[in-house]
C-alpha positions as CSV (number, residue, x, y, z in Angstrom):
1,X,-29.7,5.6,-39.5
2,X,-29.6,6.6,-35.8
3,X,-28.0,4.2,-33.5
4,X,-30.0,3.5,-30.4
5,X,-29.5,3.5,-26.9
6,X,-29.3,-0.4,-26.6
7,X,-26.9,-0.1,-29.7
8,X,-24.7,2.2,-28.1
9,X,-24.6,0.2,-25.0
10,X,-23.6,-2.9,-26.9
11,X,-21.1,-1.4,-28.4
12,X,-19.5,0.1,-25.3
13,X,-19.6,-3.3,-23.7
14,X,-18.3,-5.0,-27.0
15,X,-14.9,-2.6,-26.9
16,X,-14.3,-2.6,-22.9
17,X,-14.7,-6.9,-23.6
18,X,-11.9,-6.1,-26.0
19,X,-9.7,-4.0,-24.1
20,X,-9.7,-6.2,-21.6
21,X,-8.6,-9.1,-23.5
22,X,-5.9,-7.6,-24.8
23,X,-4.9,-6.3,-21.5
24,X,-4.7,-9.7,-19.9
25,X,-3.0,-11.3,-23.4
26,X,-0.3,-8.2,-23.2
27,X,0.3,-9.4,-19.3
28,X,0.2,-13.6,-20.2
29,X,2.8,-12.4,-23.1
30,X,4.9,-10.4,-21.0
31,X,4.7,-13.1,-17.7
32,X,5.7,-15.3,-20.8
33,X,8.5,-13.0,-21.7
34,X,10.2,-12.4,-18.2
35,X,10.2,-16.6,-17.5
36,X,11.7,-17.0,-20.6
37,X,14.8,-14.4,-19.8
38,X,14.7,-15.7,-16.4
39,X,15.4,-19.5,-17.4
40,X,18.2,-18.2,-19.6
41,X,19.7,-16.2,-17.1
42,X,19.7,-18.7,-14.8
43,X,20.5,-22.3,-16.7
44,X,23.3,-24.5,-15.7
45,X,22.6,-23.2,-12.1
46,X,19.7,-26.5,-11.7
47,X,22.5,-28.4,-10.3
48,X,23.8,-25.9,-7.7
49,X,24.2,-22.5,-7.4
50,X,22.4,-19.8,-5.4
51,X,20.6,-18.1,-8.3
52,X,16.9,-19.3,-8.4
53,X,16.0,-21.3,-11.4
54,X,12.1,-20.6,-12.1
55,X,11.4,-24.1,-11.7
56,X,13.0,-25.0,-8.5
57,X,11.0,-21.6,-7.5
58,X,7.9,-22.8,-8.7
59,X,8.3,-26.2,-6.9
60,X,9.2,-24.5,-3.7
61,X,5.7,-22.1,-4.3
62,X,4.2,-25.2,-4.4
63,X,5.5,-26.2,-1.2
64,X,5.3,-23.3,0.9
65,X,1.1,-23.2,-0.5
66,X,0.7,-26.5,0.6
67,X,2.5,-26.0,3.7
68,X,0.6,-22.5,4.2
69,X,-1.6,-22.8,7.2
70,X,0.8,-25.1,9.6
71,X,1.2,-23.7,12.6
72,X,3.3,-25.3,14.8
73,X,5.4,-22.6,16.5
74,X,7.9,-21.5,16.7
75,X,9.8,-23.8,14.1
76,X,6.7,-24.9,12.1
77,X,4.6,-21.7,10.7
78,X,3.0,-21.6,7.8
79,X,3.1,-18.3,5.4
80,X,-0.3,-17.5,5.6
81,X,0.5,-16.8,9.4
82,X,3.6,-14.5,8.5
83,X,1.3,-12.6,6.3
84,X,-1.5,-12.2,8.6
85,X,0.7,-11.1,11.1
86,X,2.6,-8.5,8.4
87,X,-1.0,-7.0,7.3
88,X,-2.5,-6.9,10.9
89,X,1.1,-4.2,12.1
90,X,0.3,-2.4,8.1
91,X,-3.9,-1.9,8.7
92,X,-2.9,-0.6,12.2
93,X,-0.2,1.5,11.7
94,X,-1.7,3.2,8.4
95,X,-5.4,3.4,10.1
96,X,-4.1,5.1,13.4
97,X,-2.0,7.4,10.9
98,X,-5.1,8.1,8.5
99,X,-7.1,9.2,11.5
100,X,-4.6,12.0,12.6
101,X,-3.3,12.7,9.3
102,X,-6.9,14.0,7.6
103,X,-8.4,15.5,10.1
104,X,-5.1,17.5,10.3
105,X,-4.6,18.0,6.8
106,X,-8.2,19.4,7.0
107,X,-7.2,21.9,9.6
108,X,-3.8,22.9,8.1
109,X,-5.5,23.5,4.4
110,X,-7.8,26.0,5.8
111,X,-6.2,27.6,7.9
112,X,-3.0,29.6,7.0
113,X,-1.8,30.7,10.3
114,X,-1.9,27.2,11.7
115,X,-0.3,26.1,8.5
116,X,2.8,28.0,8.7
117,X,3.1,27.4,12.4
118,X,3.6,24.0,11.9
119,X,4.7,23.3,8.5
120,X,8.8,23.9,9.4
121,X,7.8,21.1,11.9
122,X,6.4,18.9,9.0
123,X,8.8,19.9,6.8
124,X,11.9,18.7,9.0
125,X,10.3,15.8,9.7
126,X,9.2,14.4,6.9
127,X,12.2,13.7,5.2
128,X,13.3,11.2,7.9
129,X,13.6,7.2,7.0
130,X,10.5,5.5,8.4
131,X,13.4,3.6,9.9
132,X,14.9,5.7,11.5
133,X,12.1,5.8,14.0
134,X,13.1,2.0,15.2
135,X,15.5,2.3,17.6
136,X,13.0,5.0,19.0
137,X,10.3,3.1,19.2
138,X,11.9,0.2,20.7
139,X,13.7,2.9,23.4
140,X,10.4,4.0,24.2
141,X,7.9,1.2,23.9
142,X,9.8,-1.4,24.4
143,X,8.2,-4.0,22.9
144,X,8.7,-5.0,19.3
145,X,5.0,-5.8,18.2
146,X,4.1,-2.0,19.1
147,X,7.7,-0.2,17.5
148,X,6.4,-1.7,14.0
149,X,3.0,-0.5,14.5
150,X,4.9,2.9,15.6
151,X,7.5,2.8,12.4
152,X,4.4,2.4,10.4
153,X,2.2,4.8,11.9
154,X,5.5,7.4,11.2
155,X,5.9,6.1,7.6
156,X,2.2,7.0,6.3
157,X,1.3,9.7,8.7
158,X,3.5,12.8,6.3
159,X,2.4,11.2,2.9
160,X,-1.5,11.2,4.1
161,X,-1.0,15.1,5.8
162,X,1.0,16.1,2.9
163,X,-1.3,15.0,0.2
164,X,-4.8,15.7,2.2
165,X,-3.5,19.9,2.7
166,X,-2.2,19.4,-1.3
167,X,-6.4,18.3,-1.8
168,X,-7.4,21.1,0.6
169,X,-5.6,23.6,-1.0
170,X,-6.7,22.5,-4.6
171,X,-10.6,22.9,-3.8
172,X,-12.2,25.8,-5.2
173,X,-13.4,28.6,-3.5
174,X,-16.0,29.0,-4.9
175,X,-17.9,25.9,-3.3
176,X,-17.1,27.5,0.5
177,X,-18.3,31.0,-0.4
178,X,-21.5,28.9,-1.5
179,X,-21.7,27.3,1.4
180,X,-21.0,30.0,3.8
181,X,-23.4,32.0,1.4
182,X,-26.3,29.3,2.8
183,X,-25.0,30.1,6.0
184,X,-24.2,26.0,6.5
185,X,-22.8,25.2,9.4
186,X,-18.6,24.6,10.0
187,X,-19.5,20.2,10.5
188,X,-21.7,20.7,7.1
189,X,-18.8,22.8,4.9
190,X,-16.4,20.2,6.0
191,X,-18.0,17.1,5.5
192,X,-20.1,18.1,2.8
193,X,-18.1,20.6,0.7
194,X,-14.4,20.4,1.8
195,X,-14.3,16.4,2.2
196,X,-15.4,15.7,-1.2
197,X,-13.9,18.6,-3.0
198,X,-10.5,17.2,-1.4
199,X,-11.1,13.2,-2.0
200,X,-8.9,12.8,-4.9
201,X,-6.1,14.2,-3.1
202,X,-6.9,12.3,-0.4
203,X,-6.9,8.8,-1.9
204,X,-3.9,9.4,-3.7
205,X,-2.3,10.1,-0.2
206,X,-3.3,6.5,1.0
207,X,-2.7,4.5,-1.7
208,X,0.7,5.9,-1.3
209,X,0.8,5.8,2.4
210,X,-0.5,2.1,2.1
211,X,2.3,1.0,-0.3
212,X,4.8,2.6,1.8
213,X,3.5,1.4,4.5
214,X,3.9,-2.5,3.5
215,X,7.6,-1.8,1.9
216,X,8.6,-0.8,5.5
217,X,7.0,-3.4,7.3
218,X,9.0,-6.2,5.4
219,X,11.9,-4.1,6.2
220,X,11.0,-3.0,10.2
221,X,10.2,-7.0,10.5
222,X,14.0,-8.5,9.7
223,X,14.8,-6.8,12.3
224,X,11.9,-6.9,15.2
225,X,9.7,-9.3,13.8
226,X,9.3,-12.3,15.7
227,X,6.8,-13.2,13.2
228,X,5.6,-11.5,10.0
229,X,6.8,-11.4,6.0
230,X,9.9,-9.3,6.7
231,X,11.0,-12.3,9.5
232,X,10.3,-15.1,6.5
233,X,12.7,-13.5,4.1
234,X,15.3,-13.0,7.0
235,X,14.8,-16.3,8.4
236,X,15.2,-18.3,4.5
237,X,17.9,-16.1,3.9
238,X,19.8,-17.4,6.8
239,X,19.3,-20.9,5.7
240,X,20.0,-20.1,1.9
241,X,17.3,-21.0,0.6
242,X,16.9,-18.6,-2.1
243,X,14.3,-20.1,-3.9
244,X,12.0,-19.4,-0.8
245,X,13.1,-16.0,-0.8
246,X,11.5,-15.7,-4.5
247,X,8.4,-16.9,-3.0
248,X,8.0,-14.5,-0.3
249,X,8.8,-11.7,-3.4
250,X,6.3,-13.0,-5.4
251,X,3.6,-13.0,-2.2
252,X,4.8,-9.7,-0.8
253,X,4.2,-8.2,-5.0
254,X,0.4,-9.9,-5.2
255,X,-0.5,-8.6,-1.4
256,X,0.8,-4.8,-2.5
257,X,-1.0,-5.1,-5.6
258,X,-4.2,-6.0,-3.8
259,X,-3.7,-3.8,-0.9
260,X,-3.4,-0.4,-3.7
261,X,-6.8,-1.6,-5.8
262,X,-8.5,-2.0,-2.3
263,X,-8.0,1.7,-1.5
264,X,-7.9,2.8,-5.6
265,X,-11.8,1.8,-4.9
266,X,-12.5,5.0,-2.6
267,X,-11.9,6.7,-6.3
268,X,-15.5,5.5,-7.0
269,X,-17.1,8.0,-3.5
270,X,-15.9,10.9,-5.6
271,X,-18.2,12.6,-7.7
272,X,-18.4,12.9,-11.4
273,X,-17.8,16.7,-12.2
């Protein structure tokens, strides 16, 4: 009996439906799992103590949610403000670095001469703690809200150059010789042949740039933040209150996982070989 189109198409659908219960039950089981250790871990500390019982941490969620969009400065500011403020310093730090970084990486992955020029440049530089660049920045710029930007901006910019010549260098041939074969112009081998050719290496550069970027942030913040996620945790740690300091994990954790399957989508521009 030949199995039809329609047939095939239900059948596909019918086993991704599957897999994707069992994905979420395997993640309600394991969310389950880690609660369960956690209360363990943590009982006989509901009556004091500094470790955070899951559900003084979920009563304090509850609170800080509810509380979210107060803005009464500077005492009274509600998380949603802290984040805002975290993700506006991450989209322009990584963006400025993006548009240096690929063009660049472009550049350097065709061309050997420049490449070695400046790779013992990249290479000594690269190594270097994003925050290592703060006292820099704040030498230089003098102003706290532009040094995070900056410490950003140096945290993503050698990921995204690295991995974008890594793409470059992993195209084949082949596909320039065609194109030079057609006699296409430099602007048409670039965007239309090397670009393409290169996006996977590309988008694995910022998704990795992007999650970088937001662990420095919360770390640049504690100390020139005068507003952001970094100068929440800082600020609840001061004042002990650690079940706050869950909270903010918990936020910073759902904000990095949406901020990696925002870029992950750019997988979809490249093209089926």
């Amino acid at each position: 009996m030949t199995t039809t189109p329609r047939a095939l198409q239900h059948r596909a659908r019918r086993e991704r439906t599957v897999f994707q219960l069992k994905s979420a039950g395997g993640m309600v089981l394991f969310a389950a799992s880690f609660i369960a250790i956690w209360h363990v871990a943590t009982a006989g500390y509901e009556d004091g103590g500094l470790a955070p019982t899951p559900l003084a941490s979920g009563q304090r969620l509850i609170e800080v949610l509810s509380s979210a969009f107060v803005h009464n400065p500077p005492n009274e500011v509600g998380i949603v403000f802290h984040l805002a403020a975290s993700l506006q310093r991450v989209v322009l730090g990584f963006g400025m670095a993006a548009l240096v970084a690929i063009p660049l990486g472009l550049l350097l992955g065709t061309s050997r001469v420049i490449h070695d020029a400046l790779d013992p440049v990249i290479q000594v530089l690269r190594p270097v703690s994003p925050l290592a660049w703060l006292p820099l920045g704040l030498a230089l710029l003098r102003d706290s809200q532009a040094t995070a930007i900056f410490v950003i901006f140096m945290a993503s910019l050698w990921i995204i150059l690295v991995n974008t010549i890594d793409g470059v260098r992993r195209v084949n041939p082949l596909y320039l010789d065609l194109a030079r074969t057609l006699e296409a112009t430099t602007a048409n081998r670039v965007l239309r042949v090397l670009l393409p050719a290169a996006l996977p290496g590309v988008v694995t550069g910022l998704r990795t740039a992007l999650s970088t970027a937001w662990l420095v942030i919360v770390a640049a913040e504690m100390i020139v933040g005068d507003r952001g996620m970094g100068t929440f945790v800082w600020t609840e740690w001061n004042a002990m209150n650690i079940n706050s300091m869950v909270v903010a994990i918990l936020v910073i954790g759902v904000t990095g996982l949406v901020l990696d399957r925002s870029i992950a989508q750019l997988h979809r521009l490249i093209p089926a070989n």
